[in-house]
C-alpha positions in Angstrom: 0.0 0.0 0.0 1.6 3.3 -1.0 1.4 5.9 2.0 1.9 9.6 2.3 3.6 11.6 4.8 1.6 13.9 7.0 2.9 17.6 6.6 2.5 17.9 10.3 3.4 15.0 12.3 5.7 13.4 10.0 3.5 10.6 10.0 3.0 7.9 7.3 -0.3 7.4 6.3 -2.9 5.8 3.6 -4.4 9.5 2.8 -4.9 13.0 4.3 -7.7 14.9 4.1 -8.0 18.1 1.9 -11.5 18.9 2.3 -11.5 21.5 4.8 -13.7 24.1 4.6 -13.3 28.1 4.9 -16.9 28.8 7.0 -16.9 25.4 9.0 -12.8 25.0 9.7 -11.7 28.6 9.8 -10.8 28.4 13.7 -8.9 25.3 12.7 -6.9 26.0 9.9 -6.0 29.2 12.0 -4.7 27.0 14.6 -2.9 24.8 12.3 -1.2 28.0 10.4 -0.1 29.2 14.0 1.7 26.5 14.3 3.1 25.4 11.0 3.1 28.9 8.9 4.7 27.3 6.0 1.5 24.5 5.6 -1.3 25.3 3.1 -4.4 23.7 3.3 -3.7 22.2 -0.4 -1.1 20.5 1.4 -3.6 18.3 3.7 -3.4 16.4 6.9 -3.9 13.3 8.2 -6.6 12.5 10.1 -5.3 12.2 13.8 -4.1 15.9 13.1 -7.1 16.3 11.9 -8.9 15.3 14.8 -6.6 17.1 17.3 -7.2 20.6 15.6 -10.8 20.3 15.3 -10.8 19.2 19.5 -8.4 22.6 20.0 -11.1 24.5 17.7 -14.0 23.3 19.9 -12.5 23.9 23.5 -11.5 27.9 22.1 -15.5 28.0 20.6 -17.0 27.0 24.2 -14.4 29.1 25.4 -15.6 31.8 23.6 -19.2 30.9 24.2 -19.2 30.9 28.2 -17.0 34.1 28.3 -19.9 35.7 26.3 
């Protein structure tokens, strides 16, 4: 099985996901651009990163939500 390398974590994979989108994933492609500037989101990511970003993004919304 051919893998790919996560731009991230270094990690091998089977695929990354590209389909992020601007309205729904903007708070987590911020958070991944904080901290790896140089990634793009045609670049892609696998999906543990995936899923740690989009945990980060949802603590900072309730955050935001129970500060309002």
């Amino acid at each position: 099985m051919k893998t790919k390398q996560c731009p991230l974590c270094k990690r091998e994979v089977s695929e990354l996901l590209y389909d992020m989108h601007i309205a729904t994933d903007e708070l987590k492609i911020k958070l991944i651009k904080q901290k790896f500037p140089d990634w793009s989101e045609k670049d892609g990511i696998c999906e543990p990163c995936h899923e740690r970003f989009k945990k980060m993004a949802e603590v900072m919304d309730r955050s935001k939500a129970v500060a309002a």
